[in-house]
N, CA, C and O atoms as a MOPAC input file, in Angstrom:
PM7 MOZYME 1SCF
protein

 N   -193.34900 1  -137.12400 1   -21.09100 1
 C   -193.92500 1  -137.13100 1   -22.44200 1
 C   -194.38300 1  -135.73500 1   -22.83600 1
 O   -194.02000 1  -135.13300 1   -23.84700 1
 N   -195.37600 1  -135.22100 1   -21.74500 1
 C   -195.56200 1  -133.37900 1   -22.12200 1
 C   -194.50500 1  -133.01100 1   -22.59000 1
 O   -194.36600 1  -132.95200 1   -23.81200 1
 N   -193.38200 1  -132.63300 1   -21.62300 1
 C   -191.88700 1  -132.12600 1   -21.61800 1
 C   -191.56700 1  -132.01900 1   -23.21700 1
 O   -191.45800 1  -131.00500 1   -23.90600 1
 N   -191.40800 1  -133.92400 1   -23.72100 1
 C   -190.77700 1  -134.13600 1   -25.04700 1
 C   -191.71300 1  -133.50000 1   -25.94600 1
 O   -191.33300 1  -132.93000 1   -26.96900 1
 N   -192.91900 1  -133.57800 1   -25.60100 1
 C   -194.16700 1  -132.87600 1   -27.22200 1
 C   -193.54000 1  -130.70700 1   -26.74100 1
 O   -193.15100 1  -129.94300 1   -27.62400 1
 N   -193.59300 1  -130.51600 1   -26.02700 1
 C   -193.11200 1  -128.89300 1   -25.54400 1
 C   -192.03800 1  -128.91000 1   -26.35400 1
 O   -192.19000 1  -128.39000 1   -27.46000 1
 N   -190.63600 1  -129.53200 1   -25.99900 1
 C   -189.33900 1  -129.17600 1   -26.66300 1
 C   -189.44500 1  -129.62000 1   -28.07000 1
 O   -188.57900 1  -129.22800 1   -28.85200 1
 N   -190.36300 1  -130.36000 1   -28.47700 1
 C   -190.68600 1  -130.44200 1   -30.25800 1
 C   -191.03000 1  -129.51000 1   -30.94200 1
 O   -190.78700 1  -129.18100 1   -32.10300 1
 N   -191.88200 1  -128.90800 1   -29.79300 1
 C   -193.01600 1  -127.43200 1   -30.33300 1
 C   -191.78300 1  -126.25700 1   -30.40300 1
 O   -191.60500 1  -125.52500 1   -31.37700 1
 N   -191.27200 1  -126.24500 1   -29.61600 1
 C   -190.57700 1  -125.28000 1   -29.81300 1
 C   -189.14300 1  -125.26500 1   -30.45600 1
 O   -188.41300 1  -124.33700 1   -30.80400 1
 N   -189.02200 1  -126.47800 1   -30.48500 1
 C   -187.72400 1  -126.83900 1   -31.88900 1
 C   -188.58400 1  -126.43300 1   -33.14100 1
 O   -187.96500 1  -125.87300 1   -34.04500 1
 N   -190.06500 1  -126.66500 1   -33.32700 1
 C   -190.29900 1  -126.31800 1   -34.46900 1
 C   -190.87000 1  -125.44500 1   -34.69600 1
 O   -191.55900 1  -125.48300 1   -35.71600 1
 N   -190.86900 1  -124.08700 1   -33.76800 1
 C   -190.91800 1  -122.73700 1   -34.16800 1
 C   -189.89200 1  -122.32500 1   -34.54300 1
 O   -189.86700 1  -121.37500 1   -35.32500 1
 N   -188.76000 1  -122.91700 1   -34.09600 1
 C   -187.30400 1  -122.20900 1   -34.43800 1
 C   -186.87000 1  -122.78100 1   -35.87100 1
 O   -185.83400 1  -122.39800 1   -36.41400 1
 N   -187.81300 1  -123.81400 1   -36.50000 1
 C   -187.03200 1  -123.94800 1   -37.61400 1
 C   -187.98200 1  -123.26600 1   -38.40600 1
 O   -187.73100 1  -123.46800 1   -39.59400 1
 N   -189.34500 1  -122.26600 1   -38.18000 1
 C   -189.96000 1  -122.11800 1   -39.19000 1
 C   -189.67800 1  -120.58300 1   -39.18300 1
 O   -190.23000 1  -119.89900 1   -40.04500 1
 N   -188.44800 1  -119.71000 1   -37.81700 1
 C   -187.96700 1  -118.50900 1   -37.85300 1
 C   -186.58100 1  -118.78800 1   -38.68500 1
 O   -186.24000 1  -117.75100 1   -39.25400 1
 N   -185.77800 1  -119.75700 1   -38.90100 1
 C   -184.72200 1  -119.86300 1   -39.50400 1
 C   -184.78500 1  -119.59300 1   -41.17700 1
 O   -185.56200 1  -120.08900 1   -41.99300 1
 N   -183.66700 1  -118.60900 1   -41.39200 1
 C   -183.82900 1  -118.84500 1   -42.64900 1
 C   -182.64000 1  -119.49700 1   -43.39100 1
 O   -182.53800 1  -119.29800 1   -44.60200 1
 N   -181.76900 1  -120.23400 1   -42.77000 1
 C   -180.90500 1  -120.89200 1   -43.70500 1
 C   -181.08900 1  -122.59000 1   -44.17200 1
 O   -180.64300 1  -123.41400 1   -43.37500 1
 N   -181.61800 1  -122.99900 1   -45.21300 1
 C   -182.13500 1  -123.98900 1   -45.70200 1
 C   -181.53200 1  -125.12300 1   -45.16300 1
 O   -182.17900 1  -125.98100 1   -44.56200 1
 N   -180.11200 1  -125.18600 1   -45.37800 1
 C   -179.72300 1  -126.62800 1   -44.71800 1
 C   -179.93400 1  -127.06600 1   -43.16900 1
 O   -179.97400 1  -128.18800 1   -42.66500 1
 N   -180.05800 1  -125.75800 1   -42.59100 1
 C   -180.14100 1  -126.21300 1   -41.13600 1
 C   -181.57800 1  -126.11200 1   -40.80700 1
 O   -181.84500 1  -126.35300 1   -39.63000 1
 N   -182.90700 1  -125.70200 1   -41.85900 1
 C   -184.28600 1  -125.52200 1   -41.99100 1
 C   -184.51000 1  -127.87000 1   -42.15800 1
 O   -185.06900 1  -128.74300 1   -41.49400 1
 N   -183.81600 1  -127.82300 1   -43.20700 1
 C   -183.66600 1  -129.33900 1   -43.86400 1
 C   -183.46900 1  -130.63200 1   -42.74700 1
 O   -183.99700 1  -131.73800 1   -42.62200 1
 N   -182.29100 1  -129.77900 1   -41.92400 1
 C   -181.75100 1  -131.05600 1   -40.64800 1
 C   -182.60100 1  -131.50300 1   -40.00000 1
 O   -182.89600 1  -132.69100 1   -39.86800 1
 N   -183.24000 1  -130.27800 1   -39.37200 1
 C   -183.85100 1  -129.48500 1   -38.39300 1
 C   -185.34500 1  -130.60500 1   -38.82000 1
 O   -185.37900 1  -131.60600 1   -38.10300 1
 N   -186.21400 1  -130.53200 1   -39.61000 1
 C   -187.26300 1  -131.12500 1   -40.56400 1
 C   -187.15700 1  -132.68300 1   -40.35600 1
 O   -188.05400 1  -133.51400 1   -40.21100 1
 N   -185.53300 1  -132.85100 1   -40.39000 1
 C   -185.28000 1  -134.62900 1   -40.54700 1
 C   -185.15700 1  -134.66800 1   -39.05200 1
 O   -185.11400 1  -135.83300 1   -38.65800 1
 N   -185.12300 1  -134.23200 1   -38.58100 1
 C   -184.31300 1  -134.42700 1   -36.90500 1
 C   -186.18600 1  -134.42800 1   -36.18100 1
 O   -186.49900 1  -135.12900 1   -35.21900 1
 N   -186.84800 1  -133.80400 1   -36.67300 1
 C   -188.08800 1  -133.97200 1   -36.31600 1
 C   -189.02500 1  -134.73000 1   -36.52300 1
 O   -189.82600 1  -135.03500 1   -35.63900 1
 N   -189.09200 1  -135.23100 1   -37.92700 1
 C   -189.36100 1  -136.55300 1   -38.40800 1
 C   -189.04300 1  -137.84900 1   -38.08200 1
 O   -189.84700 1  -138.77100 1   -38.21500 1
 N   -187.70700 1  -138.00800 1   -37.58300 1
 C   -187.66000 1  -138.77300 1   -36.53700 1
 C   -187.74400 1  -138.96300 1   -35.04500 1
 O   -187.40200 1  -139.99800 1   -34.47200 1
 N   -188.27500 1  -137.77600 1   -34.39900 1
 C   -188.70000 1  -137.58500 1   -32.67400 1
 C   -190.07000 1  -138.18200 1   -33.35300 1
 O   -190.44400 1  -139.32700 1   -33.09500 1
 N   -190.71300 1  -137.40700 1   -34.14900 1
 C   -192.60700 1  -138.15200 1   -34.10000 1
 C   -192.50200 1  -139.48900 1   -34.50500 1
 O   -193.32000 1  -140.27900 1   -34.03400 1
 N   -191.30600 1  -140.05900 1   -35.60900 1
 C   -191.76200 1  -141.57600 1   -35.62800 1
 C   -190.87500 1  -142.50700 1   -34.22800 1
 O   -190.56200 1  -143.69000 1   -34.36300 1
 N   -190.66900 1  -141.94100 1   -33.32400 1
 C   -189.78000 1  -142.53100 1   -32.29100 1
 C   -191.04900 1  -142.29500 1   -31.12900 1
 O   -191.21600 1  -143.18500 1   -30.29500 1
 N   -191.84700 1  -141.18700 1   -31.10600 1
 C   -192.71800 1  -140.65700 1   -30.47100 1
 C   -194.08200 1  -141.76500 1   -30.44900 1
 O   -194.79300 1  -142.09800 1   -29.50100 1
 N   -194.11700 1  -142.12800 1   -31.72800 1
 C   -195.47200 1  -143.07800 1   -32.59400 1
 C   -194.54300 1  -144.51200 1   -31.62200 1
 O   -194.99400 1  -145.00600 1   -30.58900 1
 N   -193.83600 1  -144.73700 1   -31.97700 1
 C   -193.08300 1  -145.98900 1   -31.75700 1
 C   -193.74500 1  -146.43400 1   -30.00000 1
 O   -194.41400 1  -147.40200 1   -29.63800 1
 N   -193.31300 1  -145.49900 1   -29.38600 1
 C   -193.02200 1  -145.26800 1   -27.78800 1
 C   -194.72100 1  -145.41100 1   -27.71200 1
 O   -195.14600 1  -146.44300 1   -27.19300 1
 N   -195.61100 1  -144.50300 1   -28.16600 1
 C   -196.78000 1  -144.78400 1   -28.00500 1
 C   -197.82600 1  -146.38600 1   -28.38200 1
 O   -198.76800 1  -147.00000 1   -27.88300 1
 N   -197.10000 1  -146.45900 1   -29.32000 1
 C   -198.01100 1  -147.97700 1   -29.92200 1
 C   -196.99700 1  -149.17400 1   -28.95000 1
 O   -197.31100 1  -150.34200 1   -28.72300 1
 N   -196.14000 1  -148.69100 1   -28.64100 1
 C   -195.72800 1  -150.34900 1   -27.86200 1
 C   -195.98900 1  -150.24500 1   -26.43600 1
 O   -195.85200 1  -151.22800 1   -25.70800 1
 N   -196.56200 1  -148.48500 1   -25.75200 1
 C   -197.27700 1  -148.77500 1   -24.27800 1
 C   -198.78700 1  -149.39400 1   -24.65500 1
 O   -199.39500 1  -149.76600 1   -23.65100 1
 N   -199.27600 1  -149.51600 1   -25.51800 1
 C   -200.63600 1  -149.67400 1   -25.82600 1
 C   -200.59700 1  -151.39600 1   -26.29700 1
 O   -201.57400 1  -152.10100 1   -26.55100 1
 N   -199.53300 1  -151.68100 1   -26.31100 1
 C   -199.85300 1  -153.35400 1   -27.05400 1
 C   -199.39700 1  -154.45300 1   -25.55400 1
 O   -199.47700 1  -155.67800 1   -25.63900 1

């Protein structure tokens, strides 16, 4: 779980050094779904 929050952090320094928008855009959606997959994984060890 560290590991996966580390390689998030640093996927999302690299999209805030990028400057080409569509791959700034992917990059944004591709992350938006690790944290709601992340939320997911967390609320169903807890129930």
């Amino acid at each position: 779980m560290l590991y996966y929050a580390v390689s998030v952090y640093y996927h999302l320094k690299h999209i805030l050094k990028s400057s080409n928008q569509l791959l700034s855009a992917l990059s944004a959606a591709f992350f938006i779904l690790c944290v709601d997959f992340c939320r997911c994984r967390i609320l169903s060890c807890y129930q």
